[in-house]
TORGUDO-768516 format. One record per atom (N, C-alpha, C): atom name; residue number from 0; x, y, z. Coordinates in steps of 0.02 Angstrom, whole numbers. Each point is the difference from the previous one (the first is absolute). Example, Ala and Ser with C-alpha at 12.3 -4.5 7.8 and 13.67 -1.06 7.14 Angstrom:
# TORGUDO-768516
   a    k      px      py      pz
   N    0     660    -284     390
  CA    0     -45      59       0
   C    0      45      60       0
   N    1     -18      53     -36
  CA    1      42      59       3
   C    1     -39      55      37
END
This chain:
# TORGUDO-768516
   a    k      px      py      pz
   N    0    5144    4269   10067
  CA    0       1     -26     -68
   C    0     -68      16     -32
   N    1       3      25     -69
  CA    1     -61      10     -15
   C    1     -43     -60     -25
   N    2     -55      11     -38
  CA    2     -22     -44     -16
   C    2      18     -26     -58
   N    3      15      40     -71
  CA    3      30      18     -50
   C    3      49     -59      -1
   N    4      44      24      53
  CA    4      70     -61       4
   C    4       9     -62      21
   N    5     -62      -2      51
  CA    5     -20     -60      13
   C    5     -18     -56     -30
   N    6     -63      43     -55
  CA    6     -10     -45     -47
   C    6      43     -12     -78
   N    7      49      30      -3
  CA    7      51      -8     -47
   C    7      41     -58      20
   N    8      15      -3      51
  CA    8      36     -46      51
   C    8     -41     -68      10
   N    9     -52       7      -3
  CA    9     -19     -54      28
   C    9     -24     -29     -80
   N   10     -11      19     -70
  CA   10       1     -23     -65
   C   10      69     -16     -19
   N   11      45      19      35
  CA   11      77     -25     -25
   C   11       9     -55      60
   N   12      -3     -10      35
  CA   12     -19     -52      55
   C   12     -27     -73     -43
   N   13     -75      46     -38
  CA   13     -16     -71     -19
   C   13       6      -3     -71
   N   14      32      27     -37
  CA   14      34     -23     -77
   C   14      58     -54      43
   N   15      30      36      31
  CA   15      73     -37      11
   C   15      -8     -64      42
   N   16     -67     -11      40
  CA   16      -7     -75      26
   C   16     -27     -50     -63
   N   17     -51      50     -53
  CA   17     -22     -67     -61
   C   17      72     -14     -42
   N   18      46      48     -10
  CA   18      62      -9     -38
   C   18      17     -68      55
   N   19      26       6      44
  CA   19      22     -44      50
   C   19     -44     -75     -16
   N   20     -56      15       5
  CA   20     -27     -58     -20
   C   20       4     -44     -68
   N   21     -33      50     -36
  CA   21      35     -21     -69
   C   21      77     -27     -11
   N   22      43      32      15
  CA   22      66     -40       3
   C   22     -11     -71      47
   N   23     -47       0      50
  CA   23      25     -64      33
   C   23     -39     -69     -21
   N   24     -76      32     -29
  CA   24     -55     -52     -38
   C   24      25     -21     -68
   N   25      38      52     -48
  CA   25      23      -5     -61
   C   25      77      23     -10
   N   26      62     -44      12
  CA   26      50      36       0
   C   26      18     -22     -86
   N   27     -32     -14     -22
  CA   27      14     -43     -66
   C   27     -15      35     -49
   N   28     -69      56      22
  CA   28     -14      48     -57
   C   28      43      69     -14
   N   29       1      45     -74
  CA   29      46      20      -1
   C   29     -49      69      15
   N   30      43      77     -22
  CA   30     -39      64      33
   C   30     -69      18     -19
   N   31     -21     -50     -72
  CA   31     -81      36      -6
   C   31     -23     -45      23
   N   32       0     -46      11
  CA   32     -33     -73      49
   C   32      -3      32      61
   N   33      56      15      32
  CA   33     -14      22      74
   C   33     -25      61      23
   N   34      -1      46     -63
  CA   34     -32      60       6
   C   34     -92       4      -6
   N   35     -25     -50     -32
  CA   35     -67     -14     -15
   C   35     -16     -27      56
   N   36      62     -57      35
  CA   36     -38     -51      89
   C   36     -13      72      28
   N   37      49      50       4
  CA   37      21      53      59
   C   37     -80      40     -10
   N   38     -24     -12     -71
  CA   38     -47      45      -7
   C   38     -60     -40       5
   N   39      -9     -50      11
  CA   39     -42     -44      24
   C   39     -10     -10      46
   N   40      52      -5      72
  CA   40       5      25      67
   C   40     -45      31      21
   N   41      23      80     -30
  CA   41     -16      42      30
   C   41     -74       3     -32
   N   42     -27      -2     -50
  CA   42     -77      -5      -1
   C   42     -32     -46      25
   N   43      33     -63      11
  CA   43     -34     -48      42
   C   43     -10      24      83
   N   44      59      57      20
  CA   44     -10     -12      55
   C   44     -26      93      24
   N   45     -32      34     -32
  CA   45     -50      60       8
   C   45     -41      -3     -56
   N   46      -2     -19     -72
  CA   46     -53      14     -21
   C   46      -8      52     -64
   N   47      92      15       7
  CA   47      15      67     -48
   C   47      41     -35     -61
   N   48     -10      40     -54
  CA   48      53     -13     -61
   C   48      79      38       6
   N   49      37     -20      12
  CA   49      81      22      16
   C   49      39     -19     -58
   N   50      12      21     -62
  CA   50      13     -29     -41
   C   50      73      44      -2
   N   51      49     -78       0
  CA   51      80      50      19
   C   51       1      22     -97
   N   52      22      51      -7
  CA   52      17      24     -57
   C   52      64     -15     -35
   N   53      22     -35     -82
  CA   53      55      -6      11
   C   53      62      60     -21
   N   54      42     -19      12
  CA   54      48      44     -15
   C   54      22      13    -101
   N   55      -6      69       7
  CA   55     -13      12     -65
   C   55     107      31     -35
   N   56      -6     -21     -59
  CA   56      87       3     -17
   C   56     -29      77     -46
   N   57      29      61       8
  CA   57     -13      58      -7
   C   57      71      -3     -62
   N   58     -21      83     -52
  CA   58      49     -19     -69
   C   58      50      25      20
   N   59      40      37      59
  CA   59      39      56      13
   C   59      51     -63      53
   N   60     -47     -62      29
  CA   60      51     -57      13
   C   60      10     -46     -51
   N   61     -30       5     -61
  CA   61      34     -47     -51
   C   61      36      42     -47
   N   62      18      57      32
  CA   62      47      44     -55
   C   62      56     -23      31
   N   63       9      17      86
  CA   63      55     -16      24
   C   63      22     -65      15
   N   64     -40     -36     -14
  CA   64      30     -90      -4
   C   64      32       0     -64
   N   65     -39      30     -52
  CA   65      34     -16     -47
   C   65      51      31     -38
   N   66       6      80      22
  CA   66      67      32     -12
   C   66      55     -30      48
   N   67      -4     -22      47
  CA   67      34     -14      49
   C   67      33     -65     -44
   N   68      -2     -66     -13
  CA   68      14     -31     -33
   C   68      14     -13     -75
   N   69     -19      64     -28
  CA   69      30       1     -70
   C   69      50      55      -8
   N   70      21      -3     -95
  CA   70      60      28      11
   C   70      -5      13     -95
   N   71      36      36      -1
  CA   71      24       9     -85
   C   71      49      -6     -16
   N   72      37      -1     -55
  CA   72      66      -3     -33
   C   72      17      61     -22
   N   73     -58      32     -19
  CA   73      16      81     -27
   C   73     -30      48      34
   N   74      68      44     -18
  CA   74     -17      67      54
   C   74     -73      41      18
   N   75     -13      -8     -97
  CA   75     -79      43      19
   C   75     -53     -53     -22
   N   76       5     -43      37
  CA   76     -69     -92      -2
   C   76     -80      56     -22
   N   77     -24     -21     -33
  CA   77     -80      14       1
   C   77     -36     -52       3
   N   78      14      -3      64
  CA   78     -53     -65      45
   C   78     -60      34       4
   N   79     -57     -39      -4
  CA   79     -63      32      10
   C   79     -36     -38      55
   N   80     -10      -3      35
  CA   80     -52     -56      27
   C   80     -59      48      41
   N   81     -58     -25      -2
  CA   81     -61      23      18
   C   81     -13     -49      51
   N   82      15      36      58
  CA   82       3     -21      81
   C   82     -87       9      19
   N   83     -33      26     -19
  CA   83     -53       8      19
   C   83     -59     -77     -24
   N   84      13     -14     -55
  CA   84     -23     -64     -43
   C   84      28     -59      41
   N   85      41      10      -5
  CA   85      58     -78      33
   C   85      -9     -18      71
   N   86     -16      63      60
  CA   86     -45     -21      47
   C   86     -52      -8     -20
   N   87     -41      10     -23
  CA   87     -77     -17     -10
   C   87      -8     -84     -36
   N   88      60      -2     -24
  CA   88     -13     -74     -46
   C   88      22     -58      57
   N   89      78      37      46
  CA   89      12     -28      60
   C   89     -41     -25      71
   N   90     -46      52      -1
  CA   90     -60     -11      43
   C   90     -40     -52       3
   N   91     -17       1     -95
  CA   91     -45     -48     -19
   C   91       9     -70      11
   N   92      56       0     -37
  CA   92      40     -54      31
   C   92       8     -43      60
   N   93      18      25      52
  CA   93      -4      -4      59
   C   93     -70     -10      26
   N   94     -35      37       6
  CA   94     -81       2      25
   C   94     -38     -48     -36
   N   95      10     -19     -61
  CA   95     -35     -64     -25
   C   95     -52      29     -59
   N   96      18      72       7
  CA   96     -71      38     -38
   C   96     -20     -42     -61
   N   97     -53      -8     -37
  CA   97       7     -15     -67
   C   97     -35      62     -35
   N   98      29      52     -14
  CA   98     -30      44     -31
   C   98      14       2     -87
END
C-alpha cells in the first residue's frame, strides 16, 4: 500500500468517525449545523482547516428541473428562461449569501 493511499484512507477514516460523532452528540442539528461540528472535529482534532464545501445548484440542472416540469399549450411556446441567473439566485438562497 502506498503511502498516498494510506493517507487518503486514513482522512476518510477520520471525516467519517467526526460525521459519526456529530450525528451521535447532535442528532437534532440539520446539514450546515453538522457540517460546521464535522468541521470542528476535525480541526479540533489535528489542527487543520477542512472546510466541507457546499454543494453548488449549476444552470444546465435548473434547465432540466425546470423543462422537465413545465409545459406549453402552444406548439411554438417562446419560453425564455435564463438558467444561468436562477441558479445563481438559487444558490443564494440556499447558502444564506446576502449579496
Amino acid at each position: 500500500m502506498s503511502v498516498s493511499r494510506f493517507n487518503l484512507r486514513s482522512a476518510r477514516w477520520k471525516a467519517a468517525a467526526a460525521l459519526y460523532c456529530a450525528n451521535i452528540l447532535r442528532p437534532d442539528l440539520h446539514e450546515d449545523g453538522k457540517r460546521k461540528l464535522v468541521n470542528d472535529i476535525l480541526t479540533l482534532a489535528d489542527g487543520q482547516d477542512r472546510t466541507i464545501p457546499r454543494p453548488t445548484i449549476t444552470s444546465a440542472a435548473v434547465e432540466e428541473m425546470f423543462f422537465e416540469h413545465s409545459q406549453c399549450i402552444y406548439p411554438k411556446c417562446p419560453l425564455l428562461v435564463f438558467s444561468k441567473q436562477l441558479a445563481d439566485e438559487l444558490n443564494q438562497f440556499f447558502n444564506g449569501d446576502d449579496q
